[in-house]
Backbone of each chain as ProteinMPNN parsed JSONL, in Angstrom:
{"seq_chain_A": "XXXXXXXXXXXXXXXXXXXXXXXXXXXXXXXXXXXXXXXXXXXXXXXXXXXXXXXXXXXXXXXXXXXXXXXXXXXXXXXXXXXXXXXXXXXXXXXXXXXXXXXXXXXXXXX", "coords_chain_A": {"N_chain_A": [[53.428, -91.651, 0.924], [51.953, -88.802, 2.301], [51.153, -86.11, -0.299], [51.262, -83.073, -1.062], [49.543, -80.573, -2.461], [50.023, -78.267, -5.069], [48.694, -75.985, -7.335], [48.343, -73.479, -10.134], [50.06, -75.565, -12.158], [51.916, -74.071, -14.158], [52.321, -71.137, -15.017], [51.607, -68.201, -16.958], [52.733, -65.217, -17.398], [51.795, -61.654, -17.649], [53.607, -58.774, -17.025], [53.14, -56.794, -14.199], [50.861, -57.438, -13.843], [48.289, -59.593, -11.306], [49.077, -62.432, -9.969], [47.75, -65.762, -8.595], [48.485, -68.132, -6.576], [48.374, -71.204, -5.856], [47.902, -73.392, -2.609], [47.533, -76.925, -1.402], [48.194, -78.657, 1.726], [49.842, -80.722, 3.854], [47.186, -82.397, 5.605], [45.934, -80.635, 8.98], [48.002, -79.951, 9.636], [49.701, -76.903, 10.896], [52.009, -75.142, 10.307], [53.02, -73.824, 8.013], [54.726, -73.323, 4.712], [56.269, -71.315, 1.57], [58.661, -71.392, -0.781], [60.713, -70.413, -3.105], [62.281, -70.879, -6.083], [64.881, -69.204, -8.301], [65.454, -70.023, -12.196], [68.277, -72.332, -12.205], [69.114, -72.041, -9.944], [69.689, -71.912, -5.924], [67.074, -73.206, -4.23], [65.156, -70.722, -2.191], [64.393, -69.577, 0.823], [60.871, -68.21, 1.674], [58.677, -67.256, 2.942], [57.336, -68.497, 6.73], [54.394, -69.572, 7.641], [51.77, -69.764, 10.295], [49.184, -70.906, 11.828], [47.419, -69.238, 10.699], [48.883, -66.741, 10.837], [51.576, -64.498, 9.381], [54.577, -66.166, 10.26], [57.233, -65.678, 9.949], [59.625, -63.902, 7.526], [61.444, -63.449, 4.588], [63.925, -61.195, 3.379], [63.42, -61.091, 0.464], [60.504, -61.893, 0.698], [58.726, -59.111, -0.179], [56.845, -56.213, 0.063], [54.819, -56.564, -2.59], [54.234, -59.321, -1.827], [51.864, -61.508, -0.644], [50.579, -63.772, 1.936], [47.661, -65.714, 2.261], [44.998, -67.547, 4.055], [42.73, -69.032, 2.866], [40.656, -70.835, 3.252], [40.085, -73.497, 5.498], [41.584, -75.254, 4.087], [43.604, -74.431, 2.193], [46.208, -72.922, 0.671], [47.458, -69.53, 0.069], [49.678, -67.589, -2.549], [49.932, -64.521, -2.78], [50.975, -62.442, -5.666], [51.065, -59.114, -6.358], [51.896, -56.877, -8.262], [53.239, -58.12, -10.812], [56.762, -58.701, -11.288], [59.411, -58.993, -14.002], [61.553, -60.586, -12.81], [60.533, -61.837, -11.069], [59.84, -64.283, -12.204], [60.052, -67.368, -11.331], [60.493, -70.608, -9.786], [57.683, -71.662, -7.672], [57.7, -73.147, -4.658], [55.34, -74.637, -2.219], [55.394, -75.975, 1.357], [55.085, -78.635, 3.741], [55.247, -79.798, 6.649], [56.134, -83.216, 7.935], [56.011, -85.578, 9.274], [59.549, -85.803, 10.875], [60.529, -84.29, 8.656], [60.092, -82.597, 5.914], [57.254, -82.365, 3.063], [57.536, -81.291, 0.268], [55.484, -79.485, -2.483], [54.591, -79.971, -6.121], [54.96, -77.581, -7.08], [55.095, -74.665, -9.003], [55.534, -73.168, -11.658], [55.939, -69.791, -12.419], [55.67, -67.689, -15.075], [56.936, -64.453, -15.874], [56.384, -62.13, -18.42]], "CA_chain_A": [[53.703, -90.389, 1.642], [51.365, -87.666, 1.818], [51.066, -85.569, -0.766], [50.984, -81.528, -0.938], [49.036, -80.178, -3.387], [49.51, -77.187, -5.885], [47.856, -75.936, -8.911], [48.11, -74.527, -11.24], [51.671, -76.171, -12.509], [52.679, -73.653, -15.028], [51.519, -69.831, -15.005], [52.249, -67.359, -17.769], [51.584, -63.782, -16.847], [52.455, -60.441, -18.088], [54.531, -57.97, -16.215], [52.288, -55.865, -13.713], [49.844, -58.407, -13.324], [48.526, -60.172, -10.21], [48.846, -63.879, -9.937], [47.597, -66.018, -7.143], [49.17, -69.605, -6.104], [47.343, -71.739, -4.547], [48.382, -75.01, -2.505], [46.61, -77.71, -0.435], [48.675, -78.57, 2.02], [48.898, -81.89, 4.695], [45.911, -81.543, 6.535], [45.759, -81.179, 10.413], [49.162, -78.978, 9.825], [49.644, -75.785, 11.572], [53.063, -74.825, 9.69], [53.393, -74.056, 6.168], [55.506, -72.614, 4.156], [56.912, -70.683, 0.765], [59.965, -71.036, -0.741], [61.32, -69.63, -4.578], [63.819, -71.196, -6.987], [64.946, -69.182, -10.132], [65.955, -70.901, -12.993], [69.621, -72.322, -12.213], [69.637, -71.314, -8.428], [69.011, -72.843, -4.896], [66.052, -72.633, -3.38], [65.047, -69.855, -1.188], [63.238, -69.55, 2.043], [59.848, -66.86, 1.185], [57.871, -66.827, 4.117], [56.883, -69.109, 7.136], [52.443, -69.519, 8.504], [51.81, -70.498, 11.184], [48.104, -70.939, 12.856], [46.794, -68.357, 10.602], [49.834, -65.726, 10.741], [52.704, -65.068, 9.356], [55.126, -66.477, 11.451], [58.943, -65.155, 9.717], [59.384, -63.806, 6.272], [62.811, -63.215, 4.056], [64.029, -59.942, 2.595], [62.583, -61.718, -0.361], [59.513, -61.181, 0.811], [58.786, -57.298, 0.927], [54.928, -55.463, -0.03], [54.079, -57.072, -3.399], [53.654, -60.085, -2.102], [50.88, -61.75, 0.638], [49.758, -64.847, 2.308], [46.316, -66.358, 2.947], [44.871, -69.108, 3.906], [41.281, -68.416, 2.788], [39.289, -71.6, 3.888], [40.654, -74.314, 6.151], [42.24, -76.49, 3.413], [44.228, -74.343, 1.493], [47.046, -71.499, 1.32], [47.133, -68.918, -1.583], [50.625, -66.837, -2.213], [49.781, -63.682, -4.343], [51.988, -61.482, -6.058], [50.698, -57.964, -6.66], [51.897, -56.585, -9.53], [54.565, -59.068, -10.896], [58.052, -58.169, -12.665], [60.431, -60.224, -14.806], [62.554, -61.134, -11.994], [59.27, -62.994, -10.169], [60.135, -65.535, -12.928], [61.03, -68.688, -10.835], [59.584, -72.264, -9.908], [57.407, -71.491, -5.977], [56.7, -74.262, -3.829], [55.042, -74.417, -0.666], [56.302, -77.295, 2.001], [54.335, -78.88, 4.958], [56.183, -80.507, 8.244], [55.948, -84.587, 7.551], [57.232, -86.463, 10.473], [60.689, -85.398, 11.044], [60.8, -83.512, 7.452], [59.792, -81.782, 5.288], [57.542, -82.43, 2.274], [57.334, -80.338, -0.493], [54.637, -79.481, -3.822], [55.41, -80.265, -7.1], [55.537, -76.264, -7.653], [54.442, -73.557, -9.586], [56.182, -72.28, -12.295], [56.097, -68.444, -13.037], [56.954, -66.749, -16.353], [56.719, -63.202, -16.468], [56.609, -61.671, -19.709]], "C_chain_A": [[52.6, -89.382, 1.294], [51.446, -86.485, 1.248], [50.815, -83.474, -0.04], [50.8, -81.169, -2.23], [49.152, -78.906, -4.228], [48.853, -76.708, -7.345], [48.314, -74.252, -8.808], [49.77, -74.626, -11.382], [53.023, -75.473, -13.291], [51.676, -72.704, -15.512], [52.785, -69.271, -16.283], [51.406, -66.087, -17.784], [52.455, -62.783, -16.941], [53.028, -59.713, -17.319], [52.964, -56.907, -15.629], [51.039, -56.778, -13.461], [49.655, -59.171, -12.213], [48.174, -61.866, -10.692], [48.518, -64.45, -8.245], [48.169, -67.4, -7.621], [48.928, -70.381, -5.589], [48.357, -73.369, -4.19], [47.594, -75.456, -1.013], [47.409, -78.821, 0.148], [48.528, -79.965, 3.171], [48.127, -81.417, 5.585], [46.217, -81.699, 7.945], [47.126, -80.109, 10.446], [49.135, -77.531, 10.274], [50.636, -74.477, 10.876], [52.798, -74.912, 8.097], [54.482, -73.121, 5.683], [56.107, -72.54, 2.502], [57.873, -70.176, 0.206], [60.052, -70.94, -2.932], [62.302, -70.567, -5.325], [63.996, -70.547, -8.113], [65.809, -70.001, -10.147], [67.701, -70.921, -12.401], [70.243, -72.351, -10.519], [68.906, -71.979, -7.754], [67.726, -72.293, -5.057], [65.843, -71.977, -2.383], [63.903, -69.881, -0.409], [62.051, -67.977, 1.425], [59.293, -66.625, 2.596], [56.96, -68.304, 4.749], [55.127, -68.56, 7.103], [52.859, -70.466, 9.49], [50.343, -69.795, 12.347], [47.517, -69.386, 12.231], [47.428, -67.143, 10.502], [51.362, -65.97, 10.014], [53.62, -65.505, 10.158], [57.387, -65.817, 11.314], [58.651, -65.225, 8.55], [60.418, -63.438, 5.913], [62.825, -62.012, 3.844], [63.513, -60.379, 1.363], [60.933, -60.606, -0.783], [58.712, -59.84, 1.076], [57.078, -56.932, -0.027], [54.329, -55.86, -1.364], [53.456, -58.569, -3.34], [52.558, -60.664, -0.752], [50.72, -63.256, 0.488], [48.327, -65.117, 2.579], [45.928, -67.416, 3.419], [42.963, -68.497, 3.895], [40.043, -69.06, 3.311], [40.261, -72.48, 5.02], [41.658, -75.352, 5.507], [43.269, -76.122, 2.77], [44.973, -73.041, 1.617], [47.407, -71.165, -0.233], [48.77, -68.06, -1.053], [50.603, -65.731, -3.451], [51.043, -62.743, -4.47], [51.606, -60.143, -6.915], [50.944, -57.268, -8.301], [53.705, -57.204, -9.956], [55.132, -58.501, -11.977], [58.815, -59.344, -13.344], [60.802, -60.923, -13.756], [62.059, -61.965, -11.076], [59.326, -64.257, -10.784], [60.398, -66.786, -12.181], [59.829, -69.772, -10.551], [59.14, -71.531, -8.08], [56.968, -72.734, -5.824], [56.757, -73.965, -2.387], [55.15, -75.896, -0.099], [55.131, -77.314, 3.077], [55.306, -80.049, 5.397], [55.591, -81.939, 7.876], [56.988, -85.259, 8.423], [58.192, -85.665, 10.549], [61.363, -84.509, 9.802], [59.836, -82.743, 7.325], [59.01, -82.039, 3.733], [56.808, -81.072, 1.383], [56.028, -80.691, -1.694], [55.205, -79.667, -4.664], [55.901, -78.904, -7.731], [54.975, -76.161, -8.749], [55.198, -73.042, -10.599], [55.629, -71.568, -13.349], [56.559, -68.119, -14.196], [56.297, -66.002, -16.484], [57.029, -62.545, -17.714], [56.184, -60.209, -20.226]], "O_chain_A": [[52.341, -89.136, 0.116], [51.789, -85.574, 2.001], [50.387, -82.967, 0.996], [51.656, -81.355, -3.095], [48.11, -78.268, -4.084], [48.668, -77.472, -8.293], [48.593, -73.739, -7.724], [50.563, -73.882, -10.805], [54.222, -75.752, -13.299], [50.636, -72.961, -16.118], [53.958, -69.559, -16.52], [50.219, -65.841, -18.0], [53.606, -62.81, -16.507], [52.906, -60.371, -16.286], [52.062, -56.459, -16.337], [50.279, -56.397, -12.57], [50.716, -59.642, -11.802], [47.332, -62.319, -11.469], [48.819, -63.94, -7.165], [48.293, -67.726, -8.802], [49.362, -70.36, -4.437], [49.062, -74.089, -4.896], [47.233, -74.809, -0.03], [47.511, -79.864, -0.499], [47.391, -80.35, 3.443], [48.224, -80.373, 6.23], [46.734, -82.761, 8.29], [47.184, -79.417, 11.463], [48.178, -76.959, 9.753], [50.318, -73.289, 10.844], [52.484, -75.815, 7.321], [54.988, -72.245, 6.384], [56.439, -73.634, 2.045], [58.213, -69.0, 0.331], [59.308, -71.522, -3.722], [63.274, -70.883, -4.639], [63.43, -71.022, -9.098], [66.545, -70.555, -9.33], [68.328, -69.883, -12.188], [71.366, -72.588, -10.074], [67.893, -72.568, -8.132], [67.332, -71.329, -5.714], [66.31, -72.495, -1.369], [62.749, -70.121, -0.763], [62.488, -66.96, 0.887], [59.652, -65.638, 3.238], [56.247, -69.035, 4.061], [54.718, -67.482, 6.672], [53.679, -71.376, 9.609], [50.317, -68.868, 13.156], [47.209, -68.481, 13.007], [46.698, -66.248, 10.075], [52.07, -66.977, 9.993], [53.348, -65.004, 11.249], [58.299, -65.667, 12.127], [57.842, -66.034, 8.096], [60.921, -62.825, 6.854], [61.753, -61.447, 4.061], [62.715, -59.467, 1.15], [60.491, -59.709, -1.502], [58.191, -59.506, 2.14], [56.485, -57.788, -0.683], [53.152, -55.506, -1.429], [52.654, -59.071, -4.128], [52.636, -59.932, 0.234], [50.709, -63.896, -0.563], [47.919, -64.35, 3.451], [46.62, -68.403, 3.17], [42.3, -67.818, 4.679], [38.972, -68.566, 3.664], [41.295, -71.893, 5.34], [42.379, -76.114, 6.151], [44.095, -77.003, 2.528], [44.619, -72.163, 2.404], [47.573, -71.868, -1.23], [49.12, -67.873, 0.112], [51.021, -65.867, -4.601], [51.855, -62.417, -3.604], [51.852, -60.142, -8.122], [50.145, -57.27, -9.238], [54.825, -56.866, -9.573], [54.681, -58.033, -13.023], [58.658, -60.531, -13.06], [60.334, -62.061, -13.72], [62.738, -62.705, -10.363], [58.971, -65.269, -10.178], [61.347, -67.339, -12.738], [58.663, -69.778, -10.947], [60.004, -71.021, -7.367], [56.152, -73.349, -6.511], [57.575, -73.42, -1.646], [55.037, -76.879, -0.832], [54.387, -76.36, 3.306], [55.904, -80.901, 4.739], [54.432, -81.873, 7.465], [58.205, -85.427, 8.356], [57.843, -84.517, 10.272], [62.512, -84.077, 9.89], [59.001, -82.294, 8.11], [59.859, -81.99, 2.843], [55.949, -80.247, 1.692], [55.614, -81.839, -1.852], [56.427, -79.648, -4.518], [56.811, -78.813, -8.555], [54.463, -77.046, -9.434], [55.706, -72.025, -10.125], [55.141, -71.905, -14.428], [57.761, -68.212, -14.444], [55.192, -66.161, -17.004], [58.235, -62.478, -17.954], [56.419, -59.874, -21.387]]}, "seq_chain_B": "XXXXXXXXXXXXXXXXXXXXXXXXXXXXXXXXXXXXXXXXXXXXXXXXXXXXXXXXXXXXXXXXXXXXXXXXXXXXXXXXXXXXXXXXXXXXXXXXXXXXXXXXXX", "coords_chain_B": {"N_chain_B": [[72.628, -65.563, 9.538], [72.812, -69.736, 9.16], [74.914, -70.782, 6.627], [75.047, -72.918, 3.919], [77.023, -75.249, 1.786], [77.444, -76.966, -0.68], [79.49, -79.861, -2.448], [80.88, -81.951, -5.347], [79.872, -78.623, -7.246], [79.129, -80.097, -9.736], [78.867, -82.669, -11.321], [79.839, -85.604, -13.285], [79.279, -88.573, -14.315], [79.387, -92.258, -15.448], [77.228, -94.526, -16.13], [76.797, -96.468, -13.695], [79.072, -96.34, -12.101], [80.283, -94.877, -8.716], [79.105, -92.237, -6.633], [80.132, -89.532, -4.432], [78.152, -87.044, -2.785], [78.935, -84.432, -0.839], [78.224, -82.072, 1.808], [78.172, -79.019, 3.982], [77.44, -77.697, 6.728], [77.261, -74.518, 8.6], [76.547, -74.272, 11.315], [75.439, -75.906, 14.101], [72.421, -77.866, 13.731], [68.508, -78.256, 13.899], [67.674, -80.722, 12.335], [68.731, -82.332, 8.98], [68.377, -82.399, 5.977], [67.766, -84.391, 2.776], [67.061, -83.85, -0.405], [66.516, -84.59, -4.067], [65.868, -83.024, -6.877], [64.056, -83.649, -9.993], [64.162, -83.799, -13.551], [61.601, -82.069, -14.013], [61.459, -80.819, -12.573], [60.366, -81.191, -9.49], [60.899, -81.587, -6.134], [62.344, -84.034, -4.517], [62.315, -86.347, -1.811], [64.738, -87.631, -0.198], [66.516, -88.336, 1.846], [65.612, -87.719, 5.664], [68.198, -86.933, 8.076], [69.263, -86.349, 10.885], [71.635, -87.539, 12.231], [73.6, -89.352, 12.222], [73.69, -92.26, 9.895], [72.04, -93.648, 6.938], [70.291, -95.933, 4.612], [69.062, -96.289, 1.873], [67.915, -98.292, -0.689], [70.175, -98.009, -3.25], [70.517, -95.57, -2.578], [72.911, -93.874, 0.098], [72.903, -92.331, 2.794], [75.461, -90.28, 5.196], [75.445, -88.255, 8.155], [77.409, -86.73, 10.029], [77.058, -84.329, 12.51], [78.811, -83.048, 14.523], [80.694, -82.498, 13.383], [79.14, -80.815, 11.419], [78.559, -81.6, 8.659], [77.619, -83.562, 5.847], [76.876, -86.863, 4.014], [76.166, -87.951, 0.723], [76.108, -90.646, -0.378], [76.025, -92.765, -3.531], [75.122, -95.238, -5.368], [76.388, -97.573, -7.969], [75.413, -95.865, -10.407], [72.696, -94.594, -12.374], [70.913, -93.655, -14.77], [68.568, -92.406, -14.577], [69.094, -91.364, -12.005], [69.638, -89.076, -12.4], [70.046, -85.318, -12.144], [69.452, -82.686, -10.07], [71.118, -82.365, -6.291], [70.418, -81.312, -3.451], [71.283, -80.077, -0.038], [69.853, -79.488, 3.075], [69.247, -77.988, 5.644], [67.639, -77.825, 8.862], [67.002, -75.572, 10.935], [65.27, -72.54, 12.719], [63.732, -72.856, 10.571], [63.651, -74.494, 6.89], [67.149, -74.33, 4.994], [68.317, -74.37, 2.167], [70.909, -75.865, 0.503], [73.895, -75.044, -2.188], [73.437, -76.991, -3.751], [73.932, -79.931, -5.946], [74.824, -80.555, -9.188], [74.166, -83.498, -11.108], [74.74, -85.365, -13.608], [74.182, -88.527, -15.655], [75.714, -90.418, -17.417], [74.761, -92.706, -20.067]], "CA_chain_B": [[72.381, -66.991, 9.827], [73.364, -70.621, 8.452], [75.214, -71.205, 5.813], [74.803, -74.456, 3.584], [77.423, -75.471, 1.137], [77.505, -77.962, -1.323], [80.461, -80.022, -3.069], [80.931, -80.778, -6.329], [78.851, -78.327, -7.991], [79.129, -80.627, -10.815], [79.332, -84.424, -11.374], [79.285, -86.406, -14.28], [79.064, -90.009, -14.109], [78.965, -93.351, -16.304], [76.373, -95.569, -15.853], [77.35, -97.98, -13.19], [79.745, -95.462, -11.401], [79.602, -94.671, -7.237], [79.552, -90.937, -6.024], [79.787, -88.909, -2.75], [78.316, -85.6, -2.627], [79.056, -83.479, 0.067], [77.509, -80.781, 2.654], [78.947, -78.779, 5.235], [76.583, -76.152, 7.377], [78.225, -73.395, 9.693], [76.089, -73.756, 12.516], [74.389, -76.684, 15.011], [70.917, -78.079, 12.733], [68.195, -79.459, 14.473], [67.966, -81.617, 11.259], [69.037, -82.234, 7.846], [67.747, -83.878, 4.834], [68.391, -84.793, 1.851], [66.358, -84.077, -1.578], [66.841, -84.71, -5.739], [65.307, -82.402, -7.815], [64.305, -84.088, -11.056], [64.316, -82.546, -14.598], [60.622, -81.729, -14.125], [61.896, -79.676, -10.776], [59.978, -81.716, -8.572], [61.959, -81.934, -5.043], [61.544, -85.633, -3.468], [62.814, -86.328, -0.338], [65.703, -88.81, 0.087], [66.617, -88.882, 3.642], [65.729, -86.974, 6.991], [69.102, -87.354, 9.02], [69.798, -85.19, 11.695], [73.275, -87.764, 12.662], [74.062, -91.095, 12.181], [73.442, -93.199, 9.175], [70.811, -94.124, 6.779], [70.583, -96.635, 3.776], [67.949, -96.798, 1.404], [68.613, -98.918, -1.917], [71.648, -97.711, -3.439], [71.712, -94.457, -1.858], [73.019, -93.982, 1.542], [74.083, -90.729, 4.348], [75.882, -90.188, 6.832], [75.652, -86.8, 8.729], [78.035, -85.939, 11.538], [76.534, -83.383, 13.147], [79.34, -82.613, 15.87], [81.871, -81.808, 12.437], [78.875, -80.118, 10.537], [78.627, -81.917, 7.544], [76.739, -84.35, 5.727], [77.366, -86.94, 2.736], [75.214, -88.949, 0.03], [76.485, -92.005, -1.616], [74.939, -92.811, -4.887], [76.114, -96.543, -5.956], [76.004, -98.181, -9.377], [74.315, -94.786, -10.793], [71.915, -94.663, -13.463], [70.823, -92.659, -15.744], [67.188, -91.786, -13.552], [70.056, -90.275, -11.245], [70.054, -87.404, -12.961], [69.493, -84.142, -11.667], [70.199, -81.831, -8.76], [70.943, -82.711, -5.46], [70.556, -80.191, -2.47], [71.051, -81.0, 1.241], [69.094, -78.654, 3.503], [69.4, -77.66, 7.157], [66.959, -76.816, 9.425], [67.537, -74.382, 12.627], [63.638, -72.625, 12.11], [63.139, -73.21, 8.926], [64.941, -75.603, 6.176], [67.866, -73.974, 4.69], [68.86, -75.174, 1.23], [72.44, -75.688, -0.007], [73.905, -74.691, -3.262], [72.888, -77.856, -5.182], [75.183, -80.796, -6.662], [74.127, -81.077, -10.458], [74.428, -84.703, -11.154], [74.415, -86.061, -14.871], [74.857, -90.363, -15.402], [75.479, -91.318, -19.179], [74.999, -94.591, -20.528]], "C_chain_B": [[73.18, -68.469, 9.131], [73.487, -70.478, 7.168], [75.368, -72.411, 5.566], [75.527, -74.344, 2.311], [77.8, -76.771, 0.779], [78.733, -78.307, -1.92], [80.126, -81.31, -3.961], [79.833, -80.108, -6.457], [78.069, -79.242, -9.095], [79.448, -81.716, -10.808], [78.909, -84.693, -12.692], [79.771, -87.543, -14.365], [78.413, -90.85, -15.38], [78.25, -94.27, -15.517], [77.095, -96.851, -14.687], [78.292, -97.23, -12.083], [79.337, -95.091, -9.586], [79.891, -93.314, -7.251], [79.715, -90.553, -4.63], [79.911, -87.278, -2.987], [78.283, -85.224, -1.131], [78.353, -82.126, 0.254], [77.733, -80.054, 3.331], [77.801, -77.267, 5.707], [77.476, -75.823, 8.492], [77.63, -73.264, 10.788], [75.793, -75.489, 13.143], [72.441, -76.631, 13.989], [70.198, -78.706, 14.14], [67.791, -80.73, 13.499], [68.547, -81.264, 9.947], [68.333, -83.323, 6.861], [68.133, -83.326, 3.185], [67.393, -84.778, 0.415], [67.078, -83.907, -3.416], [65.611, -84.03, -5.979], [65.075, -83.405, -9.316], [64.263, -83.277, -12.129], [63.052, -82.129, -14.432], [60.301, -81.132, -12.613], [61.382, -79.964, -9.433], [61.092, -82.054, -6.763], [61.262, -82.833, -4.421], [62.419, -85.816, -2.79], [63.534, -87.243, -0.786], [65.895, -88.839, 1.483], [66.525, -87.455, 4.624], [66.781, -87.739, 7.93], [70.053, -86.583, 9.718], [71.369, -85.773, 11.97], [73.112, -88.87, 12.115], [74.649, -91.399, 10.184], [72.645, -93.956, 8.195], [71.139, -94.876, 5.255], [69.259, -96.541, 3.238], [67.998, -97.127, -0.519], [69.921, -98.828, -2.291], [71.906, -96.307, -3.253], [71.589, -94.884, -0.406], [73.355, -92.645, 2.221], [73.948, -91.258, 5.394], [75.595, -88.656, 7.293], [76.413, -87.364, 9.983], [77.99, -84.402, 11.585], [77.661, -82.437, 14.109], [80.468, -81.835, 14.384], [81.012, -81.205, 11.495], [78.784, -80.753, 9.482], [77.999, -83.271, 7.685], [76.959, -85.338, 3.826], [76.351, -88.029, 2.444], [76.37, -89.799, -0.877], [75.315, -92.348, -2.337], [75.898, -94.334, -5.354], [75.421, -96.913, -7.45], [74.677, -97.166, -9.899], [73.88, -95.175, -11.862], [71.255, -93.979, -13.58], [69.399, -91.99, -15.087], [67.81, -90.798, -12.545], [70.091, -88.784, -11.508], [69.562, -86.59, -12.057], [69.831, -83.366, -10.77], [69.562, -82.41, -7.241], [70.97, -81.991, -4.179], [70.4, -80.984, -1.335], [70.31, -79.32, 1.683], [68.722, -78.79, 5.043], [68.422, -76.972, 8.179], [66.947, -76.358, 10.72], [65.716, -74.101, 12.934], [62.955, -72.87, 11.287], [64.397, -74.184, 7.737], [65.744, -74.057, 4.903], [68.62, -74.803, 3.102], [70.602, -74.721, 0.947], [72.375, -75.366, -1.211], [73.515, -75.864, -4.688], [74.408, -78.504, -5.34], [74.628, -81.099, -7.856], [74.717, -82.717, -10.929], [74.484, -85.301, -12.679], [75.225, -87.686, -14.879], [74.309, -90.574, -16.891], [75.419, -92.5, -19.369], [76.152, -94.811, -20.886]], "O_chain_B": [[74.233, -68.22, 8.544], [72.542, -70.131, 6.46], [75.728, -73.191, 6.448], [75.046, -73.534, 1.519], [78.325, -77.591, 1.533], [79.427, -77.309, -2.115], [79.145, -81.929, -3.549], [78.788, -80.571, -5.999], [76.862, -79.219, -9.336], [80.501, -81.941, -10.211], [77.906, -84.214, -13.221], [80.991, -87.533, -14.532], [77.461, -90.522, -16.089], [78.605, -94.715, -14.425], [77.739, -97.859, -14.978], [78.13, -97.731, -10.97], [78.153, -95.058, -9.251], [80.921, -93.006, -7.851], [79.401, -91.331, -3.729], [80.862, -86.532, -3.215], [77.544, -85.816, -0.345], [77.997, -81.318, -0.604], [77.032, -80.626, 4.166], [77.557, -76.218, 5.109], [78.214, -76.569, 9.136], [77.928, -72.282, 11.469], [76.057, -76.329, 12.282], [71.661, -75.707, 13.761], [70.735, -79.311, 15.068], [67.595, -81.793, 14.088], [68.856, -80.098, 9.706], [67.945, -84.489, 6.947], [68.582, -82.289, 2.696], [66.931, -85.891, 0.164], [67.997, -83.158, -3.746], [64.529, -84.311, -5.463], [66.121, -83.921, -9.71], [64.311, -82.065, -11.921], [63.217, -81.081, -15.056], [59.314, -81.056, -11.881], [61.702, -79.335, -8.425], [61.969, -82.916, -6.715], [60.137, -82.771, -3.924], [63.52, -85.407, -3.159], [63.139, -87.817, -1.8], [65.183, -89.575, 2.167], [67.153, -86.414, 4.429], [66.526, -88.815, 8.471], [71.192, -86.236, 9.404], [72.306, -84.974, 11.986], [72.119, -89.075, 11.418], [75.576, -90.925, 9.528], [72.477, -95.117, 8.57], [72.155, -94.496, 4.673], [68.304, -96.686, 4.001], [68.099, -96.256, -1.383], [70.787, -99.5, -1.73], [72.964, -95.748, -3.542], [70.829, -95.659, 0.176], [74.369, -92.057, 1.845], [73.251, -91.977, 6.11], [75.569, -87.881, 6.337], [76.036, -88.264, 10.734], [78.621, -83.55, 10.96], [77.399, -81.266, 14.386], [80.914, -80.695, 14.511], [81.64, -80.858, 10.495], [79.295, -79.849, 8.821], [77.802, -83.959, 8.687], [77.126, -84.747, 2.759], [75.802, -88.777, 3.253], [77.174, -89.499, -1.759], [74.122, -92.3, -2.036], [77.103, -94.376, -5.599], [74.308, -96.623, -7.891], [73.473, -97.423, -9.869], [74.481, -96.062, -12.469], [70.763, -93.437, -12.59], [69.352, -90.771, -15.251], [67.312, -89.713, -12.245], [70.469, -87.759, -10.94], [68.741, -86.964, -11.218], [71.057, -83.437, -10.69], [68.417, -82.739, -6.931], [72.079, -82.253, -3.714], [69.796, -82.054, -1.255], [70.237, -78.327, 0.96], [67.968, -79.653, 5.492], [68.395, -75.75, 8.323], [66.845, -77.212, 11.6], [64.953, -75.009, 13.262], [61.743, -73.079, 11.239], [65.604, -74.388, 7.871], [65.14, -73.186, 4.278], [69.391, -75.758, 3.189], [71.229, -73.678, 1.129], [71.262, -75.269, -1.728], [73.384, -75.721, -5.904], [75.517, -78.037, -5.077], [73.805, -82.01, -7.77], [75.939, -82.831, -11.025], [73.722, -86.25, -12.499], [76.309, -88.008, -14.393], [73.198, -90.778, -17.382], [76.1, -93.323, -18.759], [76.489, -95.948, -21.216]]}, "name": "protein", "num_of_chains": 2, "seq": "XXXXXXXXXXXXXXXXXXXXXXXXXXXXXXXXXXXXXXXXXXXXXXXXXXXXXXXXXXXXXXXXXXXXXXXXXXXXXXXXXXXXXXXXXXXXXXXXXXXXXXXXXXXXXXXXXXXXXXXXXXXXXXXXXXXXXXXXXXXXXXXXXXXXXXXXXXXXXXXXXXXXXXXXXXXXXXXXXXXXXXXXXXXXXXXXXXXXXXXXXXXXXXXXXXXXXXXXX"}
């Protein structure tokens, strides 16, 4: 199955600090997407792309945080100035046949 | 929008043991699928199954779609079983459920 790529695996970053997220995503895809888990709890929808825009974004998602996609291969998810509560595991998903697959994820610890 | 609820929250299972977790969404999906979390939080796919039927080793789902709901059999579990099991609905985007935590002792 094709893979979706993120790095790095396991961030540790002070309160007020910006982090970026990067993930490399199946190629040829148009759709991507950003979804959250804290510790203990589902996973949450963050924000669709789509062709370069966002395409739908959660209450989640509100002005600290942004999408990019900076070259053709890859999609960055920053977080402005990050608080405790940014703490959780992110992964970003790409459309795979009739699914969905996911990254192995990112996990955040604000401190 | 959709709601996605899971049943049990909680399982715990002996080695060798069958389960059936349960799913139930509040709306019309145009699919559903099926992923395990492992302890190293990774989410791997188990099944895309918008209706029917699907088998693959010793797990299996069904979804009926027309009653909303969706179920995983887990046969002769083992202890790799572990972990959380979320079903997840998608309308525009995939919708996760609340999770079935799974533990299988020797």
């Amino acid at each position: 199955e094709p893979e979706v790529t993120q790095t790095p695996s396991h961030q540790v970053t002070q309160m007020g600090q910006e982090v970026i997220l990067r993930c490399v995503p199946i190629s040829n895809h148009l759709y991507f997407y950003w979804y959250r888990q804290i510790l203990g709890q589902k996973v949450e929808f963050l924000v669709s792309f789509y062709n370069n825009e966002i395409s739908e974004k959660s209450e989640i998602f509100d002005d600290q945080f942004s999408v990019e996609r900076p070259d053709g291969s890859n999609f960055t998810l920053k977080i402005r100035s990050t608080k405790l509560e940014d703490s959780a595991m992110y992964f970003c998903a790409s459309p795979q046949g009739y699914g969905y697959t996911f990254g192995s994820g990112t996990r955040l610890t604000v401190v | 929008g959709i709601q996605v609820e899971q049943s049990p929250p909680d399982l715990i299972l002996q080695e060798g043991a069958n389960s059936t977790l349960r799913c139930n969404f509040s709306d019309s999906v145009n699919n559903l699928q099926w992923f395990h979390q492992n302890p190293w939080g990774q989410l791997i796919n188990l099944f895309y199954i918008p209706s029917g039927t699907k088998q693959n080793g010793r797990l299996s789902a069904t979804t009926v779609a027309t009653e909303r709901y969706s179920l995983l059999y887990i046969s002769s579990s083992q202890t790799t079983d572990s972990g959380v099991y979320f079903c997840a609905a998608y309308t525009d985007k995939l919708i996760f459920g609340t999770g079935t935590r799974l533990q299988v002792f020797p």
